[in-house]
C-alpha angles and dihedrals in degrees: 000000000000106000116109086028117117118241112252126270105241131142114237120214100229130178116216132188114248111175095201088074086070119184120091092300112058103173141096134193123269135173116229113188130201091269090051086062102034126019119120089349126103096222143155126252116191128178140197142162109266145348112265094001108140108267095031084055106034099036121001103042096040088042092056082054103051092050100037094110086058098057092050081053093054091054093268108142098192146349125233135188122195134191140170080253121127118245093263088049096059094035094061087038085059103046086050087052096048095228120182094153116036121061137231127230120187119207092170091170094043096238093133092047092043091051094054103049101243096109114120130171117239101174088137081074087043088249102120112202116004144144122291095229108258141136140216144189101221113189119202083334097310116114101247087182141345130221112190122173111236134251089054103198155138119260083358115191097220134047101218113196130176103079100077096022110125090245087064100040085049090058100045088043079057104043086050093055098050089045 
């Protein structure tokens, strides 16, 4: 079981906007590490298995959005999604989904995802490594509670969501609370 574990200590490859580059393309590059994302903050972590594919961009990303001010409600600092998605990737994913609350993490080789167990291989989709779809609470880097959609394996049929859907982790953030 991961809860209790730390996340695991990578450098992630980001791209950021700096407007002092000018020209059509404002950004340059700039590592982020763990730390960077969770130290001393109470956030959400969410994965799936790729940028713009059909249930990350219709149901799961835009979800996170909406109920973004609930979660901060709830004690959550920030929401992160993650994919083995390069930096560009996630960036353009992003400006399609007209985020302004959620944020992006690239793992672009796949080395977070791998550490923490969650790589599968989907080559039957012609995707080659990506993240099995889960969630977590992760609390100053510790895992507080872990949401991972079942049937956890390599090439899988099927794509099962709910488990780590927003609408779940909401109702489990409340149930803890009550309790």
């Amino acid at each position: 079981m991961l809860i209790g574990k730390k996340v695991p200590d990578v450098t992630f490859h980001t791209r950021v906007r700096d407007e002092s580059i000018g020209g059509p393309n404002p950004f340059r590059w700039q590592d982020m590490t763990s730390d960077d994302y969770f130290k001393g903050k109470r956030v959400i972590l969410f994965s799936l298995p790729g940028a713009f594919t059909p249930t990350c961009s219709t149901y799961q990303l835009p979800d996170f959005e909406k109920m973004y001010p609930e979660f901060k409600a709830e004690g959550i600092d920030e929401i992160y999604c993650i994919a083995v998605n390069d930096a560009f990737v996630m960036n353009a994913w992003g400006k399609s989904q007209n985020l302004e609350n959620v944020k992006l993490i690239p793992d672009g080789s796949g080395e977070f995802t791998r550490k923490m167990g969650m790589l599968v291989h989907k080559d039957n989709l012609g995707f080659g490594m990506r993240s099995w779809r889960y969630a977590a609470i992760i609390n100053d880097g510790q895992i507080e509670q872990w949401f991972e959609e079942e049937g956890y394996s390599d090439n899988c049929e099927s794509d099962p969501y709910g488990v780590s859907s927003p609408q779940n982790i909401m109702e489990k953030l409340k149930a803890k609370v009550a309790a």
